[in-house]
N, C-alpha and C positions, 0 to 999 in steps of 0.2 A: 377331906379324908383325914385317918385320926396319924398315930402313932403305931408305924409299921414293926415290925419286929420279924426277921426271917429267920425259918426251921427247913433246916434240910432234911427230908426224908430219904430213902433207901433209892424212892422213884426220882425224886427232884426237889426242885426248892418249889416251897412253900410260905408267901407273904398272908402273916394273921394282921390281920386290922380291923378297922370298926366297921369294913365294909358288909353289909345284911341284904340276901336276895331275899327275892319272892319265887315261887317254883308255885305254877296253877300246872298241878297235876288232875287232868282230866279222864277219868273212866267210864265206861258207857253205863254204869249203876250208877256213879257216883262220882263227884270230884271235891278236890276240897284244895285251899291255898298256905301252904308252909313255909315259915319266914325263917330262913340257914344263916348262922353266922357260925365263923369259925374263930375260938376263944379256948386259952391255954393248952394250944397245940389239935383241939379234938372238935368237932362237927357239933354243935348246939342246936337244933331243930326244935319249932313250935308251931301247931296247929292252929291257926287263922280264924279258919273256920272251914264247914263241908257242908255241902249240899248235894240234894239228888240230880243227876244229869237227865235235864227232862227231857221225854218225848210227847210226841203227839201224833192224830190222825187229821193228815193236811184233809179238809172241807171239801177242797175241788176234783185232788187229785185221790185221793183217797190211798195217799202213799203212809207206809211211819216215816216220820220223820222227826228231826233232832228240831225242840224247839228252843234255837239260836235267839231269840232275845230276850227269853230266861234266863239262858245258861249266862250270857254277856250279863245282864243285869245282877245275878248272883255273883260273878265274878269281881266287879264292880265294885256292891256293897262289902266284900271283902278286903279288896285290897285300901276301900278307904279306910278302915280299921288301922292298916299297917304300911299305908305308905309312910308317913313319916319316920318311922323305920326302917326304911329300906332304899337299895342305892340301885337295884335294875331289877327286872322280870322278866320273865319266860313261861312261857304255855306247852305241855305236852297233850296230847290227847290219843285214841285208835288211832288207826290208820284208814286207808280207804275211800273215807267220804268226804265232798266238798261240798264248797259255796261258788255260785258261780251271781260276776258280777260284772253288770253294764256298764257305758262307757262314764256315766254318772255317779259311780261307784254302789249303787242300791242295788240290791238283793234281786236275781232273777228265779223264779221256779222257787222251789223247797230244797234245805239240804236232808238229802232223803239218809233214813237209815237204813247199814248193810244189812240188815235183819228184813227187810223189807223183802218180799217175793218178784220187784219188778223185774230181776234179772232172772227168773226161772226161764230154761233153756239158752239162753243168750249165750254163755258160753260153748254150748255145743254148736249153736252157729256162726261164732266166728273160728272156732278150730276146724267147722269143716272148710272154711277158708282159707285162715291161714294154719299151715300147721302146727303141733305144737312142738315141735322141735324147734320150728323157727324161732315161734315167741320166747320158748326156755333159752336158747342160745342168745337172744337179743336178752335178756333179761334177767337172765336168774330166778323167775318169782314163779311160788308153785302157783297150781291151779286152782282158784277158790273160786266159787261162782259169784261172791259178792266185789271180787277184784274190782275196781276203779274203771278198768280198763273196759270189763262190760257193763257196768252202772252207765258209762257215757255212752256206750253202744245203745244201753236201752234206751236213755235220753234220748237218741239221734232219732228213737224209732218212734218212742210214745210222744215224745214232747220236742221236736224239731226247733218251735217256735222261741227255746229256751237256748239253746246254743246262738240260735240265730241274732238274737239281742245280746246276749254275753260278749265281754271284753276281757274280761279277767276271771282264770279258774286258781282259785284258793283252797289247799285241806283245811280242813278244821280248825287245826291251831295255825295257819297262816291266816285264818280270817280273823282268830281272836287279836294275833297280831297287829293285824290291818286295827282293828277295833281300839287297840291299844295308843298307836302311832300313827299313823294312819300309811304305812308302807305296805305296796305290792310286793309280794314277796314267796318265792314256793324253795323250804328246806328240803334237802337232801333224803337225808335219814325217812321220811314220814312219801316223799315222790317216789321210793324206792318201793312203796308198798302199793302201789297203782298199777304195775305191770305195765305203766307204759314211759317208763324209766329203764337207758342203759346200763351195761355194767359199768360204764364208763361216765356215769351219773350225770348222764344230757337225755333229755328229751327225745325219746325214738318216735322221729316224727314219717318214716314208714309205717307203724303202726296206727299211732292217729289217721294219717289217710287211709289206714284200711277199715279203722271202724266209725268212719264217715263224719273226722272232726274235719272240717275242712278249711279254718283258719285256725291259726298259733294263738291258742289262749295262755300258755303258761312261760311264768317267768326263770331263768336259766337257775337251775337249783342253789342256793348257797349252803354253805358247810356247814354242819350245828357249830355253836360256838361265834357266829357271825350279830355284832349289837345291829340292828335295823334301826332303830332311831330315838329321839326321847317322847317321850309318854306324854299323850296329853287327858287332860279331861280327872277324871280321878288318878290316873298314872300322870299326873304333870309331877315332874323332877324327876322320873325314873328312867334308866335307860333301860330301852328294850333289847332284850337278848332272844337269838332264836336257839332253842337249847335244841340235842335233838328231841323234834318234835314228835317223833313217832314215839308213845309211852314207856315200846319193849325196847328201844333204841336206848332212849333212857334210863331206863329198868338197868341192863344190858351196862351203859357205861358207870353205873352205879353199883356193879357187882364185882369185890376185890376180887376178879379172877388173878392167878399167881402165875399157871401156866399153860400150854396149847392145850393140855393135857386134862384141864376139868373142863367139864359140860355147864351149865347154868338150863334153872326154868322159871323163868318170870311164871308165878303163879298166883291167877287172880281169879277174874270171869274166863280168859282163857291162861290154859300154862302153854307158854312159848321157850320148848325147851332146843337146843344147841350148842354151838361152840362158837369162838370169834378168830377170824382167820384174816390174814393181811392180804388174803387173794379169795375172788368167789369158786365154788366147788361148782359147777353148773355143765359136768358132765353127763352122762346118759343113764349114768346109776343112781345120779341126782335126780335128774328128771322125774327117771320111773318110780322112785321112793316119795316124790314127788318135796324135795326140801325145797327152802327159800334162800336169796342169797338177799336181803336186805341191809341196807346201806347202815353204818354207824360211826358214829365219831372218829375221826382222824381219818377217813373214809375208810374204815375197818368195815368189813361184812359180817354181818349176823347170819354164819347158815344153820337154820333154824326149821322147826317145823310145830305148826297147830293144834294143838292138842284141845279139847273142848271145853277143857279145866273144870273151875267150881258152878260155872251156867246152868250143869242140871240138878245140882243139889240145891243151890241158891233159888230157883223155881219151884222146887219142891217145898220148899220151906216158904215160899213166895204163897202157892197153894194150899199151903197145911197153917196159914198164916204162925207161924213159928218165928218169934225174932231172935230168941238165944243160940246162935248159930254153937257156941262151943258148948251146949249141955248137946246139943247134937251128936258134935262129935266125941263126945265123951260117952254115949250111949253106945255110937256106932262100934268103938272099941268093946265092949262087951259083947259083939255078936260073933258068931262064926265065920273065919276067913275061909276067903272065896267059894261062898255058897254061890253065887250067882255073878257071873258078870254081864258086860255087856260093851260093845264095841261105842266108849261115847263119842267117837266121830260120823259118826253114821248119821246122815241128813236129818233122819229121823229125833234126833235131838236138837235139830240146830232153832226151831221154835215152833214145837206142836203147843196145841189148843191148851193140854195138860201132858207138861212131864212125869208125874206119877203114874198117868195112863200109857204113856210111852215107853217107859222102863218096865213095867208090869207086862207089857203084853210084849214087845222086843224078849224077856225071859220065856214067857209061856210058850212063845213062837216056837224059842229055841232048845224046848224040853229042860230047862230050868227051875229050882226052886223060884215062885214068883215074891219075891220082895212085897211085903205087908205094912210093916210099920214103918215109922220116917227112918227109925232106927237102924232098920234093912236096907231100906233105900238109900242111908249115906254109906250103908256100908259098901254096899255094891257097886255105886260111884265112887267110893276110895279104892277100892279093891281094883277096880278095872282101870283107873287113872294110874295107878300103878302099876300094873301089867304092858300100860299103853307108852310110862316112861320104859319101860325094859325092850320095848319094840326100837322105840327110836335110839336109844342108848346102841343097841346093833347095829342099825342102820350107819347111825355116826361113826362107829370103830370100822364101819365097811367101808364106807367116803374114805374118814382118814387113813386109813390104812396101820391105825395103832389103838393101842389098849387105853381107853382112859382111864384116869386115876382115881376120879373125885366127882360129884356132883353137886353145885351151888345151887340149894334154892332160895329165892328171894318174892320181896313183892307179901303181899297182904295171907294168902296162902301160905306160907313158909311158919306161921304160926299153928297148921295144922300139924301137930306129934304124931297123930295116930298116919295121917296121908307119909310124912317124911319119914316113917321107919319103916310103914310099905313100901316107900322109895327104895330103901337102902336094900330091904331083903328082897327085891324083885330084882332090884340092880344087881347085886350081891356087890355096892361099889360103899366108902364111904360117902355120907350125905352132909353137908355142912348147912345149916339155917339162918337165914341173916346176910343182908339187912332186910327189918320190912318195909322200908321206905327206901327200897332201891330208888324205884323209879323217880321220886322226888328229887333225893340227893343224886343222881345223875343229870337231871335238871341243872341243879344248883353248883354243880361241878363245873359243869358246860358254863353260866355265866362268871365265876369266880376265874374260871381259865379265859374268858375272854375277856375281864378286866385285870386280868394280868397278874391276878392276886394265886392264882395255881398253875404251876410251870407247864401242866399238862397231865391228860389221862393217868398212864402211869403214877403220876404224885399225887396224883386225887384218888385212884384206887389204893393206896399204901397208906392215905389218910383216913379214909374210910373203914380200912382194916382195922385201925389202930382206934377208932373212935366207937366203935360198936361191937359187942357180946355177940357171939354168934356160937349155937349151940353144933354141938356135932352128933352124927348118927351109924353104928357102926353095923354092918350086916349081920343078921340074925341067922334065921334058920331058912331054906333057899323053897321058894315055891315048887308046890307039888308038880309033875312030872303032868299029871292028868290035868290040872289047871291046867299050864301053859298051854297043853294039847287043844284043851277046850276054847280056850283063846284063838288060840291059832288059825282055828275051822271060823272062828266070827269073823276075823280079820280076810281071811279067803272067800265067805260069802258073799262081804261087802266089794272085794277085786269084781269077784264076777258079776256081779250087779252094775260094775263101771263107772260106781260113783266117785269125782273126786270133792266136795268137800271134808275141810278140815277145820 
């Protein structure tokens, strides 16, 4: 190591050296691997490279599923570019889905993705089991039908033969880990989003026996921030760090919140917007609003909730093969605000055939002008993504029982001007923008704080501050009275329908 030099910040000391992470930031579009060093007090970041986060249609099973020896391999060819550069690594990815692996350490089944239909219904039959009060009070985590907790239920039911051989359950970036170093290994932050994880970040192995695991696959969760071992293979000389692994966990400690008092929204393929609280809210008004209380650095809780984010304009444009996503939304500003909304948590968007044909007729449904052009179509997915922050933004001043001040959005979406000044006048809050590489640099935070080079959270947020531009947004003119009304009745449709995802 080089020539140390220490900076006290506001938060804490901070030691600059020649030390350089790798941060393999994973998204379910996309992933890409950025090399952080910290030089004349401020955060230096450089893009590796990126690639698409591939999936496939498993042959046998005829599941989607993540194809895990692309994604390793792309990762791979990456980081040999810059190991020589760099002094440890860490992987974030979703949450949710695993690898599960025999006692030989190879691959059993497919690591299925959440987007995949094997869990339809499966949630309605383990809550007529156990209830969901139970699960919520054991757990804090809202109800998503692709939770972890019934992906292994439906495993026990389609694919018995698959637990049966398994010795080891790994998330995503525990396997990449495993792949890296070769440690068994399950982070905190990323088991927190399985619902089959305490508040008290142990394994609730009452629930496993109820949804018919019936030997201890997983290992006792360690705390992001934790090195698991050194790197071999292309990671020979690097030391592995588990950052936290779950992306918004990440996203999340990479966002200068200041006080209890701003909100943050990771906004990507989804916005996961919330608060961070040194205790989980996982009371009954939680429940029924249905938030999450997911695990985060220094064992901070993320209570947060799902929002659909940019997944259905990204499809639309997916479908209209359109790759200039910002001439997009530069169009979409030129149309008329809130012609049309539409509830994007509504199942109905979580992966039909075609989203332009799902937005069109969800409008027609509901006596609405129907969105024609793509340029209607973003508008209307901004337009209601925003209405959808002003929901939860109440929701959260209901939990906390205070006003909040500020709204931080970050993550790849925070570059959207036209979505963040909707933010602001829906909020009627200010909106601040930045960084967009939350989630990266909260990676790279998490390994700098566990080689000892950043005193901790706190002083990696006050450095983050200080090293990035971040625009601000001030409330405008406040939405109309008959919007909100018209919102209002979608969001009450979709109650009595009794759907929960989110």
């Amino acid at each position: 190591m080089g020539k140390v030099s220490d900076r006290m910040t506001p938060a804490g000391l901070i030691k600059a050296d020649e030390a350089r992470c790798l941060a393999v930031d994973l998204g379910a579009g996309s992933g890409r691997i950025v090399l952080g060093e910290i030089a004349g007090g401020c955060w230096k970041l450089r893009e590796v490279g990126r690639f698409r986060t591939a999936r496939r249609i498993d042959a046998n099973s005829g599941y989607q599923c993540w194809d895990i020896e692309e994604i390793v391999s792309q990762i791979e060819q990456n980081i040999a570019r810059a190991n020589q550069q760099a002094t440890s690594i860490g992987v974030d990815s979703w949450g949710v889905d695993y690898v599960l692996l025999d006692e030989a350490l190879n691959r059993v089944g497919v690591p299925v993705c959440y987007r995949d239909n094997r869990t339809a219904g499966v949630m309605e039959d383990i809550c007529a089991r156990i209830s969901r009060q139970e699960i919520y009070q054991r757990t804090g985590i809202q109800f998503l039908t692709f939770n972890t907790i019934y992906q292994l239920a439906a495993c026990a039911a389609q694919h018995p033969e698959w637990l049966e051989r398994s010795e080891h359950f790994l998330m995503i970036p525990d396997y990449l880990h495993f792949r890296l170093c070769g440690a068994i290994s399950n982070e905190y932050t990323n088991a927190s989003t399985t619902q089959l994880c305490g508040l008290d970040g142990e394994w609730d192995k009452f629930l496993m026996d109820a949804i018919g695991l019936k030997r201890w696959r997983m290992k006792r969760p360690v705390a992001a921030g934790t090195v698991l071992g050194e790197g071999t293979g292309t990671a020979r000389g690097l030391k592995v760090v588990a950052p936290a692994t779950h992306d918004t966990g990440s996203a999340v400690a990479g966002t200068p919140l200041e006080s209890k008092d701003e909100a943050y929204i990771s906004s990507g393929t989804w916005s996961l917007m919330g608060i961070e609280s040194s205790t989980p809210i996982a009371n009954a008004d939680a429940m029924r609003m249905n938030f999450t209380n997911e695990g985060g650095m220094e064992r901070r809780f993320r209570v947060l909730k799902n929002i659909m984010g940019m997944w259905p304009i990204q499809r639309v444009c997916e479908e209209q093969k359109i790759a200039d996503f910002g001439s997009v939304v530069e169009q979409a500003a030129q149309e008329r605000a809130w012609r049309s909304v539409i509830n994007v948590n509504d199942s109905e968007f979580l992966n039909p055939v075609s989203m332009t044909g799902s937005i069109q007729e969800y409008c027609r449904r509901s006596d609405q002008p129907v969105p024609e052009t793509v340029a209607q179509l973003a508008r209307c997915v901004f337009d209601s993504l925003a209405l959808s922050y002003r929901t939860v933004k109440q929701e959260l001043e209901t939990l906390c029982g205070r006003k909040l001040t500020r709204i931080r959005i970050v993550g790849g979406g925070c570059q959207n001007r036209l979505l963040n000044q909707l933010c602001a006048d829906a909020c009627q809050l200010l909106v601040t923008a930045g960084p967009v590489e939350a989630s990266a640099l909260g990676n790279l935070s998490a390994q700098m704080i566990a080689l000892g080079l950043i005193e901790n959270l706190s002083a990696a947020r006050a450095l983050i501050c200080s090293s990035f531009e971040m625009q601000e947004y001030f409330p405008r003119d406040a939405v109309l009275d008959s919007v909100l009304s018209r919102f209002d009745e979608l969001l009450a449709m979709r109650e009595m329908k009794g759907e929960t995802c989110a």
